[in-house]
N, CA, C and O atoms as CSV, one atom per row, in Angstrom:
chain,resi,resn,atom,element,x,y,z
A,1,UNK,N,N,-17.637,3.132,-19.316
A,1,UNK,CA,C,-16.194,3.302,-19.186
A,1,UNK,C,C,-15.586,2.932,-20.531
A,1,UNK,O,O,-15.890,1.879,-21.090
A,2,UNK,N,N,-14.588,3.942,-21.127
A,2,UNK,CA,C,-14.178,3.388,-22.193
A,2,UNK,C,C,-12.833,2.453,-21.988
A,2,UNK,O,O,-12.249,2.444,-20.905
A,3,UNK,N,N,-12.415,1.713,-23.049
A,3,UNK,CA,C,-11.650,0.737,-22.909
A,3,UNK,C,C,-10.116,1.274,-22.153
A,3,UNK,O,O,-9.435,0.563,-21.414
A,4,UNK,N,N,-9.793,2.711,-22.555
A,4,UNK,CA,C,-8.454,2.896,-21.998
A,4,UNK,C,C,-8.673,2.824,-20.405
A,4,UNK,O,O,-7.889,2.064,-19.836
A,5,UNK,N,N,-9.582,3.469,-19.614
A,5,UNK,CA,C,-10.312,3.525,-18.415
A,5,UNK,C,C,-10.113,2.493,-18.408
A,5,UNK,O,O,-9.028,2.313,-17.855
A,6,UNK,N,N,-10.915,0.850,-18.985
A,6,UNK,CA,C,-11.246,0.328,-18.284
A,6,UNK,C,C,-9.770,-0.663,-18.175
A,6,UNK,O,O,-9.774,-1.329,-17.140
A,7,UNK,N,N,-8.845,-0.819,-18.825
A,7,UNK,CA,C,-7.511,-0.938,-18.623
A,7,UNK,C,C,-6.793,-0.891,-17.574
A,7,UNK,O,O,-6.280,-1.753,-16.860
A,8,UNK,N,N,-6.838,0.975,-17.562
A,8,UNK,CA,C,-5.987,1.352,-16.367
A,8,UNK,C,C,-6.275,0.965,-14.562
A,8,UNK,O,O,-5.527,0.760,-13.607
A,9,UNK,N,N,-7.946,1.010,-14.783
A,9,UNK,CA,C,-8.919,0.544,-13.557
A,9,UNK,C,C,-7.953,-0.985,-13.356
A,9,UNK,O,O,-7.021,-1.163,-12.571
A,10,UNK,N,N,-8.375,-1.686,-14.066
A,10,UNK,CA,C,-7.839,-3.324,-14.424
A,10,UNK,C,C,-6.400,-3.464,-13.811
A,10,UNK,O,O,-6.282,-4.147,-12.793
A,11,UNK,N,N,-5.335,-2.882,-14.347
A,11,UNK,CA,C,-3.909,-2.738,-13.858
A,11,UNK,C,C,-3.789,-2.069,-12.521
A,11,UNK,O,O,-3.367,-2.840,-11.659
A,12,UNK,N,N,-4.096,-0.592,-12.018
A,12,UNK,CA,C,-4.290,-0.667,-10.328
A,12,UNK,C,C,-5.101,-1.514,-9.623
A,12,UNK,O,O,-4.864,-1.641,-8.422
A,13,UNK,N,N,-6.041,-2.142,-10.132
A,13,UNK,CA,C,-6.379,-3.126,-9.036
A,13,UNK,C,C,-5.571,-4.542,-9.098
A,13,UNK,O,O,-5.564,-5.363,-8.181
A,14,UNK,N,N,-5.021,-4.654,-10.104
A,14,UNK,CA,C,-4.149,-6.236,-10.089
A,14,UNK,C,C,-3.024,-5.677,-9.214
A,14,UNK,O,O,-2.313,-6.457,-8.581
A,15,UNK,N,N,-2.817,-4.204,-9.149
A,15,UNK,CA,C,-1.457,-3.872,-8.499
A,15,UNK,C,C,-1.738,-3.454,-6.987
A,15,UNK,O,O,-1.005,-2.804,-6.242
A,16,UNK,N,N,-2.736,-3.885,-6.784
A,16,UNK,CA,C,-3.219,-3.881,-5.250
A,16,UNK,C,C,-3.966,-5.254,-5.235
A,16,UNK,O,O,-4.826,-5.150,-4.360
A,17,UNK,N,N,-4.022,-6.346,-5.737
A,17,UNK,CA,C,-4.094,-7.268,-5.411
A,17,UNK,C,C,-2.779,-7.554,-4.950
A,17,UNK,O,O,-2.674,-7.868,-3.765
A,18,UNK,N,N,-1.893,-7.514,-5.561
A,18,UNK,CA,C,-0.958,-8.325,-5.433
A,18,UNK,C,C,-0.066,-7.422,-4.191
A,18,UNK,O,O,0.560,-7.961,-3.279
A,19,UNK,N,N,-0.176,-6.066,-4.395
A,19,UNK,CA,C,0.732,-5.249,-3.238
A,19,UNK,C,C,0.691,-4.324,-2.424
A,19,UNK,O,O,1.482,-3.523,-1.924
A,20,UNK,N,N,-0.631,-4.625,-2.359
A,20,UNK,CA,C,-1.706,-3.045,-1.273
A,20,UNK,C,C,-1.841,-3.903,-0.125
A,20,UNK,O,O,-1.695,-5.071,0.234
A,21,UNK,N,N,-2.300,-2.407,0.403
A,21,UNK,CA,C,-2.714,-3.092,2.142
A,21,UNK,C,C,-3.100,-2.338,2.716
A,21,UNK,O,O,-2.802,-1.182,2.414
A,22,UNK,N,N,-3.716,-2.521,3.519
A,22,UNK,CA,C,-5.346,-1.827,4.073
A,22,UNK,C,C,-4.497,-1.851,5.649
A,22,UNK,O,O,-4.181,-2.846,6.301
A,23,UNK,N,N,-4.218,-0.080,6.052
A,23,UNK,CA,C,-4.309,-0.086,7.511
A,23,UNK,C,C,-4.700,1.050,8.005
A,23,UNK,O,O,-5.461,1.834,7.436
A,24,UNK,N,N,-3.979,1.260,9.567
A,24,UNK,CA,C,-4.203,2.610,9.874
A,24,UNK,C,C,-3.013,3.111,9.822
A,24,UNK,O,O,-2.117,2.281,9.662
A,25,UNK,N,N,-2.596,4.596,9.935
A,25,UNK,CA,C,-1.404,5.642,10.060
A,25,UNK,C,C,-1.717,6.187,11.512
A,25,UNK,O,O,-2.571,7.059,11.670
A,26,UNK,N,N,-0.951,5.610,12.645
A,26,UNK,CA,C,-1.683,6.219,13.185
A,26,UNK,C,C,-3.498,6.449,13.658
A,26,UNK,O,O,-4.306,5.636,13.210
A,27,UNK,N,N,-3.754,7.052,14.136
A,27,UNK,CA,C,-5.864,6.938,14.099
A,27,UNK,C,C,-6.162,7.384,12.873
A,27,UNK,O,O,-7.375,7.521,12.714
A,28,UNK,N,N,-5.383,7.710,11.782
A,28,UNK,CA,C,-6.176,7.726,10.554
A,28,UNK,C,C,-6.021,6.242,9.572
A,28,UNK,O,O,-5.151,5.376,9.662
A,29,UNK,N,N,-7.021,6.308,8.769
A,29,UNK,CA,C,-7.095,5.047,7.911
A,29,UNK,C,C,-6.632,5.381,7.042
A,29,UNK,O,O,-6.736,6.566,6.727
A,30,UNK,N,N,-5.622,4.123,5.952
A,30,UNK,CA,C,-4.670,4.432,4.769
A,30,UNK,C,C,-5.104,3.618,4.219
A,30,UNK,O,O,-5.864,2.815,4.761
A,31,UNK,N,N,-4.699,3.543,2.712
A,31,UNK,CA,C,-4.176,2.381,2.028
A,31,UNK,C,C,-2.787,2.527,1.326
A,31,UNK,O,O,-2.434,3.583,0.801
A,32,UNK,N,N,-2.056,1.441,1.353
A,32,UNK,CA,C,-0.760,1.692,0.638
A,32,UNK,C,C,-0.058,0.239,-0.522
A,32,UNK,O,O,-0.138,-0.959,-0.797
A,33,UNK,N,N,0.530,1.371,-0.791
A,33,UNK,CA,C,1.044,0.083,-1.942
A,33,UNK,C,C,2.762,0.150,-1.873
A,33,UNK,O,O,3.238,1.285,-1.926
A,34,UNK,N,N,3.857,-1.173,-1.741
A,34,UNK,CA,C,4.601,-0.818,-1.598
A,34,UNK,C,C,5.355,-1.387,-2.886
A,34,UNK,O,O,4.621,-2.248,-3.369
A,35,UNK,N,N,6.558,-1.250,-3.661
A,35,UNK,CA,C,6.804,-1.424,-4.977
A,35,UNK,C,C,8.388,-1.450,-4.773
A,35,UNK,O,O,8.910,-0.809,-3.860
A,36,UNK,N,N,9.028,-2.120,-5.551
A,36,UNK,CA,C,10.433,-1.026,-5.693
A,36,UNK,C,C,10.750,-0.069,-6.214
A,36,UNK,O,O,10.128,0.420,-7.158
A,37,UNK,N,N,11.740,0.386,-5.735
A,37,UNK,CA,C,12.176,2.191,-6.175
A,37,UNK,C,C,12.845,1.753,-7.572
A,37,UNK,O,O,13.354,2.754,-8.074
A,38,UNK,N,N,13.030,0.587,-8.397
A,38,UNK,CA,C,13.586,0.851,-9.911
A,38,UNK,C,C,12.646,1.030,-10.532
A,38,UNK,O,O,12.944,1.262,-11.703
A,39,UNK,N,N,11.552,1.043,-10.334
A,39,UNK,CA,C,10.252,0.881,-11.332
A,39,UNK,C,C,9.489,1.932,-10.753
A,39,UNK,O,O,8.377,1.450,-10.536
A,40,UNK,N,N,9.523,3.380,-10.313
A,40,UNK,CA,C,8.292,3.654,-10.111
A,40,UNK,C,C,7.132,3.957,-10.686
A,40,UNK,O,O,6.252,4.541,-10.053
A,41,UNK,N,N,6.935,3.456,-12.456
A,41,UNK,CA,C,6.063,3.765,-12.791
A,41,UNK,C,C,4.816,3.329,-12.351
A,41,UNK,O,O,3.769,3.970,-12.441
A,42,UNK,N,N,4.963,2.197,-11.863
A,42,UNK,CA,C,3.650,1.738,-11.139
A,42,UNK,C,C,2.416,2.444,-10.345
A,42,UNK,O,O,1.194,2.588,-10.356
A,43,UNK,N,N,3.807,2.839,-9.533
A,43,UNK,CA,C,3.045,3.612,-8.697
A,43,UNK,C,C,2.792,5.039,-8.951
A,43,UNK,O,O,2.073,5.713,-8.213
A,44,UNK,N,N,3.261,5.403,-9.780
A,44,UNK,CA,C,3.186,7.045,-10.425
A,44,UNK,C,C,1.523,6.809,-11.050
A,44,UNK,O,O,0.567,7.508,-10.715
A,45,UNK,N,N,1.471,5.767,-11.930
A,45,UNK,CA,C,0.182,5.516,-12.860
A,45,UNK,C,C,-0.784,5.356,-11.636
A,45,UNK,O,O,-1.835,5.997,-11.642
A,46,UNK,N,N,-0.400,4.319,-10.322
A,46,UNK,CA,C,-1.851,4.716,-9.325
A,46,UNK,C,C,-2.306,5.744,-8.750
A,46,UNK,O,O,-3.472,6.021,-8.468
A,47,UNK,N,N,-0.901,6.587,-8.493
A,47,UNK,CA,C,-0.933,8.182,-8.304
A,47,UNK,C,C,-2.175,9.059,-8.709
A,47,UNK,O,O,-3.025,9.714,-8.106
A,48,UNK,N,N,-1.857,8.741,-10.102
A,48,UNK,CA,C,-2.676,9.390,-11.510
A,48,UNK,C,C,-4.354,8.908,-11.363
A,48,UNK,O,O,-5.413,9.465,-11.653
A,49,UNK,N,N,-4.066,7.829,-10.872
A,49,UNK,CA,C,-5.184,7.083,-11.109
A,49,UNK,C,C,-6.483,7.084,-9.752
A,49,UNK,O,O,-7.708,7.074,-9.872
A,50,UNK,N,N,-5.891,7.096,-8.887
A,50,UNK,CA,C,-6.359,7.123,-7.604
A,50,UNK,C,C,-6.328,8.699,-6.699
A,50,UNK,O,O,-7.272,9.327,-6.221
A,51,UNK,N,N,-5.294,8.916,-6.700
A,51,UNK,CA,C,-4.504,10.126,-5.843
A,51,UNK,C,C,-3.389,9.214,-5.124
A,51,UNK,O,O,-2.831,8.124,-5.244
A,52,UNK,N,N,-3.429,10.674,-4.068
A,52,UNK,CA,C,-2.641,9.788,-2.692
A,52,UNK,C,C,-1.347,10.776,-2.942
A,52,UNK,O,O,-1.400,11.701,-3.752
A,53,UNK,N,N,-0.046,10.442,-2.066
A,53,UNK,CA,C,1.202,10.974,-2.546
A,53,UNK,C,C,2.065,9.131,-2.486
A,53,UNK,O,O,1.732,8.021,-2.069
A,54,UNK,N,N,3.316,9.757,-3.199
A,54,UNK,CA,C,4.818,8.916,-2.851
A,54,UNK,C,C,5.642,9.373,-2.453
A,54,UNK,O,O,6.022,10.539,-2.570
A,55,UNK,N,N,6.284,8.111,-1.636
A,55,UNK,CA,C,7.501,8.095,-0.755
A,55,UNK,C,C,8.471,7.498,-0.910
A,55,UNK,O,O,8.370,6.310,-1.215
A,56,UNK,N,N,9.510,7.981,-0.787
A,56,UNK,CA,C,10.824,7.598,-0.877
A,56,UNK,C,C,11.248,7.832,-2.072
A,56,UNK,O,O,10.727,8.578,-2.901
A,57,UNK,N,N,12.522,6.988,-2.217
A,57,UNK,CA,C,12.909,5.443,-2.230
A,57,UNK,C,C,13.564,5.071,-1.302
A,57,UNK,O,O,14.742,5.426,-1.284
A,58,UNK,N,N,13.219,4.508,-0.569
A,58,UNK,CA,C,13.477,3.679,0.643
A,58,UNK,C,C,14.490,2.839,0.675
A,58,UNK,O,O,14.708,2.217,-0.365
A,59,UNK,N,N,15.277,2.623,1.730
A,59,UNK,CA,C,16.418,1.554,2.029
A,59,UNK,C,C,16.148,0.482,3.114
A,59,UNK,O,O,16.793,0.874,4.086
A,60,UNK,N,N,15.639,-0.453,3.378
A,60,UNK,CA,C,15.206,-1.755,3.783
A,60,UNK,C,C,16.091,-3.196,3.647
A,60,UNK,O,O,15.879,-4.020,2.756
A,61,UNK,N,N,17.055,-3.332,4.631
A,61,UNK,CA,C,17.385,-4.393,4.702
A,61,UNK,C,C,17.924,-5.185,3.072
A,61,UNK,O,O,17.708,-6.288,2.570
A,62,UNK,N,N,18.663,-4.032,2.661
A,62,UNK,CA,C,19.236,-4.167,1.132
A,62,UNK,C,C,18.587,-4.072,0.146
A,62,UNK,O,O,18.933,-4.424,-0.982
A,63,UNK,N,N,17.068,-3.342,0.625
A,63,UNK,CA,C,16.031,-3.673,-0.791
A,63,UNK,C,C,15.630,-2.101,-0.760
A,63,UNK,O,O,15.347,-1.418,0.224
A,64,UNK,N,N,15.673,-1.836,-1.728
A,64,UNK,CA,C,14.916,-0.315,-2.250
A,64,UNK,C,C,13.407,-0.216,-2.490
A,64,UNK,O,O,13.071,-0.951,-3.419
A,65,UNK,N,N,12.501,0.393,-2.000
A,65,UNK,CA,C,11.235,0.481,-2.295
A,65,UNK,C,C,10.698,2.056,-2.089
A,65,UNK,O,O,11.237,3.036,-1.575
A,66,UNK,N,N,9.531,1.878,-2.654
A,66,UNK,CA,C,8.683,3.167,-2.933
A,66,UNK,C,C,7.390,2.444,-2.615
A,66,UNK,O,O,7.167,1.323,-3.074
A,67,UNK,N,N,6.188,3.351,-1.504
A,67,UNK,CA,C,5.541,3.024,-1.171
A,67,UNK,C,C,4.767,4.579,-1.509
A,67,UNK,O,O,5.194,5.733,-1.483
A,68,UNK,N,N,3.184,3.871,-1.891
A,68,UNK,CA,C,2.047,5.076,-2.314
A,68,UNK,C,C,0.786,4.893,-1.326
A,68,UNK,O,O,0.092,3.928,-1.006
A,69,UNK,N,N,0.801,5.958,-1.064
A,69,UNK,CA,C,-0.173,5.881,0.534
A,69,UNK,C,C,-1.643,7.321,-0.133
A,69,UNK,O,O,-1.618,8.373,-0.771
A,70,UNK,N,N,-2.707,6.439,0.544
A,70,UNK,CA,C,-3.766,7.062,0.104
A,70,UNK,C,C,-4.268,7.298,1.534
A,70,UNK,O,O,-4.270,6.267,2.206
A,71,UNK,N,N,-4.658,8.309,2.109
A,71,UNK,CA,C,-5.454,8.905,3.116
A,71,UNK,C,C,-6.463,10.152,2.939
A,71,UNK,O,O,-6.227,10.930,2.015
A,72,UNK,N,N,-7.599,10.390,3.792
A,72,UNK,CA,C,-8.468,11.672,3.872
A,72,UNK,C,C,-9.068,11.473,2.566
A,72,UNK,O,O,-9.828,10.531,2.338
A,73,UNK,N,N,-8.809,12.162,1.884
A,73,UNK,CA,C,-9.757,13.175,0.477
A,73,UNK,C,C,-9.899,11.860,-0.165
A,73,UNK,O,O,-10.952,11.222,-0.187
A,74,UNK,N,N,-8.533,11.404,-0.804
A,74,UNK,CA,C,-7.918,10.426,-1.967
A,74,UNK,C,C,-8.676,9.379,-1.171
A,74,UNK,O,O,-9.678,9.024,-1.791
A,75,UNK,N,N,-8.525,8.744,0.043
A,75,UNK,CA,C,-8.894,7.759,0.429
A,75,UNK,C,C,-10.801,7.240,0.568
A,75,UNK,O,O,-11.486,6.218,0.589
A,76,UNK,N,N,-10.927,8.478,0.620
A,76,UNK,CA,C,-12.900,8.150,0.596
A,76,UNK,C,C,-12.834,8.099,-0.775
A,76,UNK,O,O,-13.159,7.016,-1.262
A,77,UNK,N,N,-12.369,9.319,-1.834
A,77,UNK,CA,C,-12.140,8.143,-3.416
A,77,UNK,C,C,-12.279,7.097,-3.797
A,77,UNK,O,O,-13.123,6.503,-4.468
A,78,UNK,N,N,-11.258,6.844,-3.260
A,78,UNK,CA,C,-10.842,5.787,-3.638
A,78,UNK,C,C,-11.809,4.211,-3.151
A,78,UNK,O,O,-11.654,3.138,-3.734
A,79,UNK,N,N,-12.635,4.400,-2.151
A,79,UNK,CA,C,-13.243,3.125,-1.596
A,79,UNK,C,C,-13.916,3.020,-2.403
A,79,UNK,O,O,-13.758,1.918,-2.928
A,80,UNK,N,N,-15.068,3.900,-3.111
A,80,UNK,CA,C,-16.159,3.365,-3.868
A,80,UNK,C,C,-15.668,2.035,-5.016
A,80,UNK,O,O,-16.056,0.877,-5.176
A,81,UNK,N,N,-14.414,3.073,-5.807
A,81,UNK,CA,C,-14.123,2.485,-6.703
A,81,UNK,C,C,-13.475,1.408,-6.651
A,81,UNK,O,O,-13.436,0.720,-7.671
A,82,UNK,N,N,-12.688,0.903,-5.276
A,82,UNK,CA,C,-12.471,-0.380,-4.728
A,82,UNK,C,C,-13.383,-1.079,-4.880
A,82,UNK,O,O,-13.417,-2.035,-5.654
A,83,UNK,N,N,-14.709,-0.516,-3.795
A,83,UNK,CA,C,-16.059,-2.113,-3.705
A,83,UNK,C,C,-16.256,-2.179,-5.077
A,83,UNK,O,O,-16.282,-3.332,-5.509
A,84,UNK,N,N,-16.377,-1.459,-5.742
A,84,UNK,CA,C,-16.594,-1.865,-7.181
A,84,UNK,C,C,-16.044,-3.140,-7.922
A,84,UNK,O,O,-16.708,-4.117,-8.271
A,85,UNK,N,N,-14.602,-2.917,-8.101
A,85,UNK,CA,C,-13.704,-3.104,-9.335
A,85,UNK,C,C,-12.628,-4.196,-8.405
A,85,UNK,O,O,-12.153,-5.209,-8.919
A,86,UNK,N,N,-12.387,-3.829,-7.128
A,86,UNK,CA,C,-11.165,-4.727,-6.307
A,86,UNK,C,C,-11.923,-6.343,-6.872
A,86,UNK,O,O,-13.137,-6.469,-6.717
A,87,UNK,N,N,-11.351,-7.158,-7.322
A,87,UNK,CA,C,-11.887,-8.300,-7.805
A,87,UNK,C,C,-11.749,-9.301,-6.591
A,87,UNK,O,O,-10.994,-9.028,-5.659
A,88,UNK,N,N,-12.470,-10.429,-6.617
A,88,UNK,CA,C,-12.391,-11.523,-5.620
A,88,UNK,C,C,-11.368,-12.241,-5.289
A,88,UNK,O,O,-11.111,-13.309,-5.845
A,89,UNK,N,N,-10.605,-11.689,-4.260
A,89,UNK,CA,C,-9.219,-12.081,-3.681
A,89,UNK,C,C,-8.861,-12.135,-2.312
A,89,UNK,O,O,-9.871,-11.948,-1.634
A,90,UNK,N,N,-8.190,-12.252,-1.852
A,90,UNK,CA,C,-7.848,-12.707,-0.466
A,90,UNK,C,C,-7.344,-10.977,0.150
A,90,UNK,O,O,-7.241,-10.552,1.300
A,91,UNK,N,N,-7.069,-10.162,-1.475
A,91,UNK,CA,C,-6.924,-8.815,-1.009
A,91,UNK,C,C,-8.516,-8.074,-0.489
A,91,UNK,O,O,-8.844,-7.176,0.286
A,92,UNK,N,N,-9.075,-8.827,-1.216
A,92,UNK,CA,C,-10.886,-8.117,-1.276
A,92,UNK,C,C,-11.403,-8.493,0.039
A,92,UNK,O,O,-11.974,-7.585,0.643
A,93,UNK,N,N,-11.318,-9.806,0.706
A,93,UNK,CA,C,-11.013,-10.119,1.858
A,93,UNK,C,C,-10.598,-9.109,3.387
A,93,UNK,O,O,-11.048,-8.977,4.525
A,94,UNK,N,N,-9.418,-8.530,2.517
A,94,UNK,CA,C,-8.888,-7.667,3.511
A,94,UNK,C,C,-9.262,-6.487,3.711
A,94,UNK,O,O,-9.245,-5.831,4.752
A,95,UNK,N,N,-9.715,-6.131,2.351
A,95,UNK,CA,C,-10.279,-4.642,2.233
A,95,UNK,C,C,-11.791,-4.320,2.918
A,95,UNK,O,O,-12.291,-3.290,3.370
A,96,UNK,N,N,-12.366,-5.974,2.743
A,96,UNK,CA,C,-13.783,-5.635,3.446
A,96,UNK,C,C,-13.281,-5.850,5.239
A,96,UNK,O,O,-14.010,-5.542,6.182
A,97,UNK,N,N,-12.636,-6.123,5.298
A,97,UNK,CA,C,-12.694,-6.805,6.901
A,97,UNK,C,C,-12.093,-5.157,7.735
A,97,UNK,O,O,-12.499,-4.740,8.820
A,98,UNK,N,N,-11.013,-4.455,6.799
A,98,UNK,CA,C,-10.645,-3.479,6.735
A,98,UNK,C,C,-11.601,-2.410,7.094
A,98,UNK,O,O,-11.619,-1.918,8.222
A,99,UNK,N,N,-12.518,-1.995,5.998
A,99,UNK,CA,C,-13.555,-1.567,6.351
A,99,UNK,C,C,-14.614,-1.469,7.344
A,99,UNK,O,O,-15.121,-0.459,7.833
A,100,UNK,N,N,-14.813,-2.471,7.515
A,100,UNK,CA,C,-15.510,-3.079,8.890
A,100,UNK,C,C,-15.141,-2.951,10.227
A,100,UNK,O,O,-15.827,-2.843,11.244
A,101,UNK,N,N,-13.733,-2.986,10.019
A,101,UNK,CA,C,-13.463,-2.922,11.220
A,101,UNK,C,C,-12.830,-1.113,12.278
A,101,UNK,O,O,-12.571,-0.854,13.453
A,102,UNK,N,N,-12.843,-0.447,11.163
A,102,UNK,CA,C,-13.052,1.217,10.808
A,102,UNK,C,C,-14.398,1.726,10.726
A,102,UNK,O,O,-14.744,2.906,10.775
A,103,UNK,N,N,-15.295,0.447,10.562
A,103,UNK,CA,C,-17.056,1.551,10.846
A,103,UNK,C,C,-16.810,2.612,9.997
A,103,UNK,O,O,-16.704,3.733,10.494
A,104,UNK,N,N,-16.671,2.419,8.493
A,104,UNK,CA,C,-16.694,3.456,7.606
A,104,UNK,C,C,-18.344,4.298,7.775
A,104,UNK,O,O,-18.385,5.506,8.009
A,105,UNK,N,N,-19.777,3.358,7.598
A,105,UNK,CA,C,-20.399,3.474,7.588
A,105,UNK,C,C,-21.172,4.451,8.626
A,105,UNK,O,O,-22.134,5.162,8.336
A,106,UNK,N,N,-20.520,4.335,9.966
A,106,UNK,CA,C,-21.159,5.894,10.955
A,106,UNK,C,C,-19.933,6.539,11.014
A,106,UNK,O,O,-18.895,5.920,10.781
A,107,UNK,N,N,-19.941,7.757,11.310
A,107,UNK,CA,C,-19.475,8.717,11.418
A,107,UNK,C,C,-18.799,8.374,12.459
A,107,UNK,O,O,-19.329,7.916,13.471
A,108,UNK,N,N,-17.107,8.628,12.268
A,108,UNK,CA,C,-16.067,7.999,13.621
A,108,UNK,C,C,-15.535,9.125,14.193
A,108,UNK,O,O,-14.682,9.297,13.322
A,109,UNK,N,N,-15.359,9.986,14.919
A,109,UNK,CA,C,-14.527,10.651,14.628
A,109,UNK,C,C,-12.828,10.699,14.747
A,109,UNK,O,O,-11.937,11.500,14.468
A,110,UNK,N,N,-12.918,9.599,15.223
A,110,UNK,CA,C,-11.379,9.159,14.926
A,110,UNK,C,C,-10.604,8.823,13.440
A,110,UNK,O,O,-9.448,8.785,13.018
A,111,UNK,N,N,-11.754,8.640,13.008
A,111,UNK,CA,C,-11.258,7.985,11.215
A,111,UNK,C,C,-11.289,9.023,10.339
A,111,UNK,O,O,-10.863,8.954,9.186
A,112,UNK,N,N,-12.026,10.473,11.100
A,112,UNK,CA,C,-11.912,12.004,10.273
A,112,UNK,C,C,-12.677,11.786,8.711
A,112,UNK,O,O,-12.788,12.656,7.847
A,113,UNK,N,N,-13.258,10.073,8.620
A,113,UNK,CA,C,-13.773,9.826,6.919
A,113,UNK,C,C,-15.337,9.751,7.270
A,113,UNK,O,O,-15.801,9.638,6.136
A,114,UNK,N,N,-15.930,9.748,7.742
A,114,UNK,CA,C,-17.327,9.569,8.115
A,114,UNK,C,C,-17.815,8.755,7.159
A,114,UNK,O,O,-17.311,7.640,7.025
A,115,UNK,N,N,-18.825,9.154,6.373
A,115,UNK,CA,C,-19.652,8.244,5.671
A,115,UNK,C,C,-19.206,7.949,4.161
A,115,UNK,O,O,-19.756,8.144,3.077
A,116,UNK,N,N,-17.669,7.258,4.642
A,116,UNK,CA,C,-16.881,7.494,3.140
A,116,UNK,C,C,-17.468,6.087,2.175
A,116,UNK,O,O,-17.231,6.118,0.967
A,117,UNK,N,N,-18.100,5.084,2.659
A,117,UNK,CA,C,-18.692,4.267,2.312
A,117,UNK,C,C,-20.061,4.050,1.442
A,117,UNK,O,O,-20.468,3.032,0.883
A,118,UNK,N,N,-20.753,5.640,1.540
A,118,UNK,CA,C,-21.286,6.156,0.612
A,118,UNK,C,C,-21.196,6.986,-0.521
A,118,UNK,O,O,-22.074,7.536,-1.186
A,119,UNK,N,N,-20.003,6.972,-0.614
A,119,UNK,CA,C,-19.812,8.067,-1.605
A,119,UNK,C,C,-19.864,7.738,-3.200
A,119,UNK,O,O,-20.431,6.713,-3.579
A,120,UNK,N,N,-19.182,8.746,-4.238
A,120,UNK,CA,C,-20.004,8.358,-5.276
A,120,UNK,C,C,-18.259,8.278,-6.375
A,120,UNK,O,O,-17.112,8.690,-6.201
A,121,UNK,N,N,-18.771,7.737,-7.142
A,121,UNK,CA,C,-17.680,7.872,-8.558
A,121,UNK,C,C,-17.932,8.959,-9.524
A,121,UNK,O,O,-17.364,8.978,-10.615
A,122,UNK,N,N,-18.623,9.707,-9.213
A,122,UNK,CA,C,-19.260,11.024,-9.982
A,122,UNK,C,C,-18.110,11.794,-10.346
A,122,UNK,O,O,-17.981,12.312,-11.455
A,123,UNK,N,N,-17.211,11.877,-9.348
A,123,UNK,CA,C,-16.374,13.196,-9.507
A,123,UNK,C,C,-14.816,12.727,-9.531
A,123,UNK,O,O,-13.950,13.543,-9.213
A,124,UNK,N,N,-14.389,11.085,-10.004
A,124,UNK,CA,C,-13.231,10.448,-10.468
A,124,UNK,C,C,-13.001,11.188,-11.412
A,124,UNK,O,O,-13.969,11.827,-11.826
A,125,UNK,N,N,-11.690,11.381,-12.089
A,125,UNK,CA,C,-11.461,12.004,-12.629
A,125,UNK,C,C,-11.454,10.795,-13.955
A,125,UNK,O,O,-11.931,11.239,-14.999
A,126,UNK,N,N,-11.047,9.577,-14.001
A,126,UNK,CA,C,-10.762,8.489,-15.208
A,126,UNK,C,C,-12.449,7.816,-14.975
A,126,UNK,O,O,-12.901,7.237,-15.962
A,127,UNK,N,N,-13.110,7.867,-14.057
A,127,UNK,CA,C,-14.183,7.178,-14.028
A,127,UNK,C,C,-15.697,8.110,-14.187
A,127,UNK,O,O,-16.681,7.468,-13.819
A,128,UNK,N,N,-15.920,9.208,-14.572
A,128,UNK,CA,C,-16.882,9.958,-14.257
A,128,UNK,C,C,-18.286,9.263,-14.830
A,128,UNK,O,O,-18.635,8.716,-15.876
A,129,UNK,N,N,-18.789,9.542,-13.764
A,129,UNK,CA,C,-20.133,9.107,-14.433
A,129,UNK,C,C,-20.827,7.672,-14.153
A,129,UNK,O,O,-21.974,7.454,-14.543
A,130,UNK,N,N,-19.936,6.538,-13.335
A,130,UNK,CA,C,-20.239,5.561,-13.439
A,130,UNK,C,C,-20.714,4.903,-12.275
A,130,UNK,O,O,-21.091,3.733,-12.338
């Protein structure tokens, strides 16, 4: 990984330490990140970085936010490079218990992700190869 990669890797995962969260939508499995709507570069760069789409800007109890939600395609993506790189946190915590408790590993068919727990970083677009 070269250094700009390994940067950008570095900054979405501090930005899901600190503001992701591992659920379901419904019977499908997500991950999301929620931010405020003055800044969305944040979440534009995990966009870039991950997939997923964005939403809003949202109105909440006087607070504006923008939330980036990863499901299906983006979301089996995106796990490898989680177990990887998500660093040792109380978020990493959540993400494994998360996992676990979704049976990534057999084929669900409620979770529509089957064996997203095997998949590869081959075909990241900032990570190829690794």
């Amino acid at each position: 990984m070269n250094e700009e990669s390994e940067f950008r890797c570095g900054y979405i995962m501090g930005l899901i330490v600190g503001e992701g969260y591992f659920t379901r939508d419904g019977l499908e499995p997500c991950m999301g990140m929620k931010l405020s709507a003055h800044d969305p570069r944040p979440l534009e760069e995990a966009q870039r970085f991950l997939g997923g789409r964005l939403y809003g800007p949202y109105m909440h109890d006087g607070r504006y936010a923008r939330v980036g939600l990863l499901r299906g395609q983006a979301l089996r993506r995106a796990v490898p490079i989680l177990e990887r790189y998500l660093p040792e946190s109380r978020k990493r915590e959540q993400f494994e218990a998360w996992r676990a408790g979704l049976r990534f590993e057999d084929p669900a068919p409620w979770t529509g992700l089957g064996n997203v727990g095997r998949g590869t970083l081959d075909d990241h677009p900032v990570l190829p190869g690794i």
